[in-house]
C-alpha positions as CSV (number, residue, x, y, z in Angstrom):
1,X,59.4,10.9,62.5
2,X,59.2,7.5,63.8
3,X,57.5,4.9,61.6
4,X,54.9,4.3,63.4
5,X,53.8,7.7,64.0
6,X,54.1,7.9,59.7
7,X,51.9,4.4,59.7
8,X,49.4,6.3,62.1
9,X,49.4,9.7,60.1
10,X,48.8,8.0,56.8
11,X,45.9,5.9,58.7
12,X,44.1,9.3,60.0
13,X,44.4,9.9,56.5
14,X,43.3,7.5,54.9
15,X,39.8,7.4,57.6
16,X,39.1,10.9,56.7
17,X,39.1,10.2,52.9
18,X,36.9,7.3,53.7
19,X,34.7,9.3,56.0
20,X,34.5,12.4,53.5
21,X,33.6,10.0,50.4
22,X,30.8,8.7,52.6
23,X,29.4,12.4,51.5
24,X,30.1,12.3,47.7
25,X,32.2,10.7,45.2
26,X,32.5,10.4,41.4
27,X,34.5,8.4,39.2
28,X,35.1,7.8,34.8
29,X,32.2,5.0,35.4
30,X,29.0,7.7,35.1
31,X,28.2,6.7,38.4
32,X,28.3,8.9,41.7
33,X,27.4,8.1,45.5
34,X,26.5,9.5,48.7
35,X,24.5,8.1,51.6
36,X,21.6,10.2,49.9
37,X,21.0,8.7,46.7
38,X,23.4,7.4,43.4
39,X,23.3,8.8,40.2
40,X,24.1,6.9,37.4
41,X,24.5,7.7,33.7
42,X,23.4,5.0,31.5
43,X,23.9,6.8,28.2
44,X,23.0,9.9,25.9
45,X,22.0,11.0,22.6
46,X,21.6,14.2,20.8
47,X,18.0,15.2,20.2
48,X,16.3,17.7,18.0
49,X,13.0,19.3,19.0
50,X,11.0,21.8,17.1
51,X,12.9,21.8,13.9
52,X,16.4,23.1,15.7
53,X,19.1,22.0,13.9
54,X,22.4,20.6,16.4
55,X,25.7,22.5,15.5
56,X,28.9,21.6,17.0
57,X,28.5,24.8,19.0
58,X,25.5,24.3,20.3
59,X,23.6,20.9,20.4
60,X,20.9,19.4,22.2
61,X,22.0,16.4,24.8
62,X,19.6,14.0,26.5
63,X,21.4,12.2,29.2
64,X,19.8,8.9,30.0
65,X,20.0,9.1,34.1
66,X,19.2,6.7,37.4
67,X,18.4,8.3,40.7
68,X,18.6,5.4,43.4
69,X,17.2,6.8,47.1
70,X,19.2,5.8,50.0
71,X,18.4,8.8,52.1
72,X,16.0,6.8,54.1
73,X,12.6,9.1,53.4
74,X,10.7,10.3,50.3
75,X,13.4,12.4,48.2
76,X,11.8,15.4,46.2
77,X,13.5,15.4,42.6
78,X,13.3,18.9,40.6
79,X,14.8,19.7,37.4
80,X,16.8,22.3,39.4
81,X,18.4,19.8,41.3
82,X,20.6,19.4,38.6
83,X,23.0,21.1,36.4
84,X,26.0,20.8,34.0
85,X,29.3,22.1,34.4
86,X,32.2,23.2,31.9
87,X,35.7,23.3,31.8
88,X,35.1,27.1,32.8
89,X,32.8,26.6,35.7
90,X,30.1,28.0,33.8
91,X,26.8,26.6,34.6
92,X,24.1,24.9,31.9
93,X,20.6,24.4,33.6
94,X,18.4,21.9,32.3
95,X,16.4,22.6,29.0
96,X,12.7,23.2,30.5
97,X,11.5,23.3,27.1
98,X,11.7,19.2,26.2
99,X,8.8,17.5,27.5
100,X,8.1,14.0,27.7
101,X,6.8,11.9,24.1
102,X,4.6,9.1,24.8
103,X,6.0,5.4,25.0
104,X,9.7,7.0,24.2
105,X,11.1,9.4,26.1
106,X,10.6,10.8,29.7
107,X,12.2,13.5,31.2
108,X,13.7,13.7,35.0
109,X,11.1,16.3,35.7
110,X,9.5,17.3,39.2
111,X,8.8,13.9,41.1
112,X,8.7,12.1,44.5
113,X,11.4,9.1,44.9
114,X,10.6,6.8,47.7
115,X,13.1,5.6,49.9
116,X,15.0,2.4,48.3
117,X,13.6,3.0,45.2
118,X,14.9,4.0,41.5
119,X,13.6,6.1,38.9
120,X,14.9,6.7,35.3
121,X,14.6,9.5,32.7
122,X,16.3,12.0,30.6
123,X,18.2,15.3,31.5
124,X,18.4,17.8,28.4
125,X,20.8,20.0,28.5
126,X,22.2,22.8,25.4
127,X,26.3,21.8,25.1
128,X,28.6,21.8,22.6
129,X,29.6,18.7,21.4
130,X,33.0,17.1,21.8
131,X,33.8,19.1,24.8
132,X,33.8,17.5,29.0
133,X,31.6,18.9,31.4
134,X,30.5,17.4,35.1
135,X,27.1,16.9,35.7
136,X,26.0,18.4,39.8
137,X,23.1,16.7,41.7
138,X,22.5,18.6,44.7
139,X,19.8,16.5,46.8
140,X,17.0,19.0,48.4
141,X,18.1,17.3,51.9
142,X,19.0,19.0,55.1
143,X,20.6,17.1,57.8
144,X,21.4,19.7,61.1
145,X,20.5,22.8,59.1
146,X,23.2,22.2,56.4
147,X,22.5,21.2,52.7
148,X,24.0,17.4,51.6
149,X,26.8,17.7,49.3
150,X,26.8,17.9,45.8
151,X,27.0,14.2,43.6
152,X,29.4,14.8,40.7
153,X,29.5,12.7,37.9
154,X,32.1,13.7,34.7
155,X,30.8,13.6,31.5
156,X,32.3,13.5,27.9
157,X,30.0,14.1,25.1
158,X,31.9,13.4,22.3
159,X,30.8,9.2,22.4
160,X,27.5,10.4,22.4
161,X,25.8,9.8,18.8
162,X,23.3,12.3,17.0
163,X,20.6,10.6,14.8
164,X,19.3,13.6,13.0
165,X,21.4,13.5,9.5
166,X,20.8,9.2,9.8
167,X,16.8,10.2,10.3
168,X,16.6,12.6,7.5
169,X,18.4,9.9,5.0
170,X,16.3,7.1,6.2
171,X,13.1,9.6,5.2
172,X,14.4,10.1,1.7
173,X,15.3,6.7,0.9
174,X,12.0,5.9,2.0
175,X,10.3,8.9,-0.3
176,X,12.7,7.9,-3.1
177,X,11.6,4.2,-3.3
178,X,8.3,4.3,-2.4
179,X,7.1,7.6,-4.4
180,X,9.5,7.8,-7.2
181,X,10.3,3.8,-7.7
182,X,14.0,4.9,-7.6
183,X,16.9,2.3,-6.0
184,X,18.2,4.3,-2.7
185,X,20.9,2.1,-1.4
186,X,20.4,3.9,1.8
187,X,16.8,1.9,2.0
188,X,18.1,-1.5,2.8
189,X,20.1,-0.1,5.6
190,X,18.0,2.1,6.8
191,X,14.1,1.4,6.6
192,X,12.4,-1.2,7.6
193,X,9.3,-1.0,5.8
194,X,8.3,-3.1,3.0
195,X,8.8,-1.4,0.1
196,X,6.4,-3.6,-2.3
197,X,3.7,-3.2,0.5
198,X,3.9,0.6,0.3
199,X,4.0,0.7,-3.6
200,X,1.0,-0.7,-4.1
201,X,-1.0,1.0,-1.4
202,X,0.9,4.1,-3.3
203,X,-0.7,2.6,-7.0
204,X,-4.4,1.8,-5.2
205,X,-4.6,5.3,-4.2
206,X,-3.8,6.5,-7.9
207,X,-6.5,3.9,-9.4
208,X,-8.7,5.8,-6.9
209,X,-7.1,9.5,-7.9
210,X,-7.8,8.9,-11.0
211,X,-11.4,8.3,-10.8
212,X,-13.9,5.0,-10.8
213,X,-15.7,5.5,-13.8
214,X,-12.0,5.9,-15.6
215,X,-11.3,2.9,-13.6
216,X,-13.9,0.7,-14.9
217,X,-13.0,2.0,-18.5
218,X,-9.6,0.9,-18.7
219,X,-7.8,-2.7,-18.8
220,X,-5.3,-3.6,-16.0
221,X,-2.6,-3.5,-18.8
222,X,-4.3,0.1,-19.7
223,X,-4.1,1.2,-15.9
224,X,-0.4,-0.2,-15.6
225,X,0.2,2.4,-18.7
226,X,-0.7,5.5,-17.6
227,X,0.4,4.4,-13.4
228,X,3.9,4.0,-15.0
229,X,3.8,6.9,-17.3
230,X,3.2,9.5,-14.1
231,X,5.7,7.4,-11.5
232,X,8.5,8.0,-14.2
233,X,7.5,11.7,-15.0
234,X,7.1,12.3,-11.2
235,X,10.5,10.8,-10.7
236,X,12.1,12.8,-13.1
237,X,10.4,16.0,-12.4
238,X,9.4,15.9,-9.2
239,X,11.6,16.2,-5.6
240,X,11.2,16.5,-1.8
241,X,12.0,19.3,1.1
242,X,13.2,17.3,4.4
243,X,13.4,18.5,7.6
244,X,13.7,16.5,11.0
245,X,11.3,18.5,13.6
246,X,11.9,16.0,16.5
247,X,14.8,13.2,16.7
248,X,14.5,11.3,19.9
249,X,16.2,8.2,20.6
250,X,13.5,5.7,19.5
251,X,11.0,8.1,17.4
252,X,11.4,10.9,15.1
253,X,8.9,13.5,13.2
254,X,9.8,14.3,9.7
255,X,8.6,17.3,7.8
256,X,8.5,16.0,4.0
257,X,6.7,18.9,1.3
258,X,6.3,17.5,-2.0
259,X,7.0,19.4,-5.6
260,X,5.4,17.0,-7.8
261,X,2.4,16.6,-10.3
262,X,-0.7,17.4,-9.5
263,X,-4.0,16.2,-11.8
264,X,-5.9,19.2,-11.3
265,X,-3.2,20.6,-13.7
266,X,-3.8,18.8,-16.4
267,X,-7.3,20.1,-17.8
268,X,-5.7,22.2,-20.4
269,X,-2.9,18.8,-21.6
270,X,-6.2,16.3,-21.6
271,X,-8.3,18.7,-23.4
272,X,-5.3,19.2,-26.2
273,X,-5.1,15.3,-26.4
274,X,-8.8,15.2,-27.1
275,X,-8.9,17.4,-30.0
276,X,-6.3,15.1,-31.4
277,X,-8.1,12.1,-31.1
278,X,-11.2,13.7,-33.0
279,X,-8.6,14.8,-35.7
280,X,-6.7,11.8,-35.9
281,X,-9.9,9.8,-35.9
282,X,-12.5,11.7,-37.3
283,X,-14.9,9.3,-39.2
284,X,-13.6,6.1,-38.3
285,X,-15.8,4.9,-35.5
286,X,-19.6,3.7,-36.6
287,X,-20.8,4.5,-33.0
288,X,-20.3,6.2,-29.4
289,X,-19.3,3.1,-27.3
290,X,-16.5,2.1,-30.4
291,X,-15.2,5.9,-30.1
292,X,-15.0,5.2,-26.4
293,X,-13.2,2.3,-26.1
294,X,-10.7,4.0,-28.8
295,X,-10.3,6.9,-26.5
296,X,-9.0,5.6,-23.7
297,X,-6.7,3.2,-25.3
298,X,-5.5,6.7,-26.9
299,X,-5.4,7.7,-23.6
300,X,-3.6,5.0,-21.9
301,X,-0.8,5.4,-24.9
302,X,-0.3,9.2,-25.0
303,X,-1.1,10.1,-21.0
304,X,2.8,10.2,-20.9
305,X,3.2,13.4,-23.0
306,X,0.7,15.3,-20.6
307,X,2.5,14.7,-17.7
308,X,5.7,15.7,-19.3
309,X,3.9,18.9,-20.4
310,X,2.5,19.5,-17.1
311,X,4.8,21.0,-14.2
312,X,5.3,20.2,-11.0
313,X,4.0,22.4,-8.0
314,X,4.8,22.7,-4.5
315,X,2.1,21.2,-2.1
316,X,0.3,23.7,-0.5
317,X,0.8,22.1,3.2
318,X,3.6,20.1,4.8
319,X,3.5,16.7,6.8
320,X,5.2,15.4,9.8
321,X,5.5,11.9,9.1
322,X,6.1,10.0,12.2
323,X,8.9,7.3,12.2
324,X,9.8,4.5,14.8
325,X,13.5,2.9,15.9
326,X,13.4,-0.9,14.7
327,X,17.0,-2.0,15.4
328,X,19.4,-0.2,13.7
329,X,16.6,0.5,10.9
330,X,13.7,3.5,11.1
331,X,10.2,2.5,10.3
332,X,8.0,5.1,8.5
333,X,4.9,4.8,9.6
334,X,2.7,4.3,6.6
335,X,-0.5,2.6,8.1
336,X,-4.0,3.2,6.7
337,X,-5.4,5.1,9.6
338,X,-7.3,8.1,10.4
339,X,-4.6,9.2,13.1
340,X,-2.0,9.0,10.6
341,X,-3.6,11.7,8.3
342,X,-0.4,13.2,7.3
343,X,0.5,10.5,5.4
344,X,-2.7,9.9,4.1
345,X,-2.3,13.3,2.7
346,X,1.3,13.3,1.7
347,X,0.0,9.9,-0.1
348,X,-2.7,11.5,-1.5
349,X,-0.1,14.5,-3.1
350,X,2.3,11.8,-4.1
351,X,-0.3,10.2,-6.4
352,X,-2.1,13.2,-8.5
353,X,-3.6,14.9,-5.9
354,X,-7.6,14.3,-5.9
């Protein structure tokens, strides 16, 4: 073969390759063409939805993906336009069952793409992690009765991360610090609240727990006492059941159940420490308002022992307590509000109850 026939050969060559990637290409980038549209990955994450727990089996993958429209009309975009692909050719459709959240995360659901125009969502999908797969976009276009080619795009899920273990440590360094004045070391890396902000919203709804004709019986130093005295039983006694019901990339929904004291307990402990008052003290108050005032420093002094002779008890409900990405940090949203009612009842439980 002469070498310009070879030069010719590899030149046919070469325009066919050129002409057949005009109809789809992929490449290690997360991007793939055609003269109908390019898809482009722009990340993932590992979600959780509806309590599911992600194994290495079997874990739920939100692909972060851009649909550019080059076809030159309106493109039609359904969720069956797209699918996942193993190392076995076996097919994973997308998860139907995710739906969009408000503000932070929207799904690559049914929609109309003009011509020239991007769009930009999430593709869930059920895969096992640490394991390659190509993601298939077949464009609903027909050009001289034949379907346009497929888009491929390989994708390796093993760089994506999985936020639900981080999520469910970030809620108990919260619960820890806040509600049981314990140091988590996890708080400073992981929540951005302010912790001394949250205590004392957490101490004003004791005060009110407690009652405002206690209240205006007892001195600061008095109500600092007995506010003490249950934090440190309640942090000794009591404990939390975690468990992440939705981890999205930027939000998450924490189910927290408190076992902890609860002041409707305590009739039987309050009555005891009033009989001993009247024996301890029998005779040595002139008049009602001097008995009084005696009381509830007795009170203030000896509240401890009733809350280390009550037990704890489960709460009778359980609260999603909504959280928010903040950096690399996760902020619990404890805002006086009556949209945010779980934790205004989770608050409520964490501090006696009433």
């Amino acid at each position: 073969m002469t070498i310009k026939l070879k030069f010719l050969l590899i030149s046919v060559l070469a325009l066919l390759l050129l002409i057949s990637g005009c109809g789809k290409s992929s490449n290690e980038k997360g991007e793939g063409k055609s003269d109908i549209a390019t898809i482009t990955i722009n990340g993932g994450q590992f979600i959780t939805k509806d309590g599911q727990e992600n194994s290495n089996d079997s874990a739920l993958l939100a692909l972060n993906v851009s649909i550019t429209n080059h076809s030159g009309e309106s493109l039609d975009l359904l969720s069956d336009d797209f699918s996942l692909y193993d190392s076995k050719n076996e097919k994973v459709s997308v998860d139907e069952s995710i739906y969009d959240s408000e503000g932070d995360f929207k799904t690559l659901s049914t929609d109309s793409l003009a011509k020239d125009k991007t769009v930009t969502g999430y593709l869930p999908f059920r895969v096992a992690k640490n394991k390659s797969y190509e993601l298939h976009f077949q464009p609903d276009v027909y050009k001289e009765d034949k379907k346009s080619d497929e888009i491929i795009v390989k994708i390796n899920t093993k760089p994506y991360k999985d936020n639900q273990q981080q999520i469910k440590d970030a809620m108990n360094a919260y619960v820890q610090t806040v509600f049981f004045s314990k140091n988590d070391p996890n708080y400073a890396k992981l929540v951005a609240n302010d912790a001394t902000k949250d205590k004392a919203q957490l101490k004003e709804r004791f005060i009110k727990n407690m009652g405002s004709e206690l209240e205006d019986q007892l001195s600061d130093q008095q109500t600092d006492q007995i506010y003490d005295a249950f934090i440190s039983t309640n942090r000794d006694k009591g404990s939390v059941e975690l468990n992440v019901d939705t981890a999205l990339p930027n939000s998450a929904v924490v189910e927290v159940t408190p076992k902890v004291l609860f002041l409707s307990d305590m009739y039987d402990e309050v009555e005891k420490l009033k009989d001993q008052f009247i024996d301890d003290n029998r005779g040595n108050y002139s008049d009602y308002n001097a008995a009084m005032k005696g009381w509830y420093a007795y009170m203030a002094k000896n509240m401890g022992e009733v809350f280390k002779n009550t037990d704890t008890r489960t709460a009778d409900s359980t609260y999603k307590i909504n959280l928010k990405k903040e950096g690399e940090k996760w902020q619990v949203n404890s805002e006086k509000s009556t949209a945010n009612y779980d934790y205004e009842d989770l608050l409520n439980d964490m501090t006696g109850g009433y």
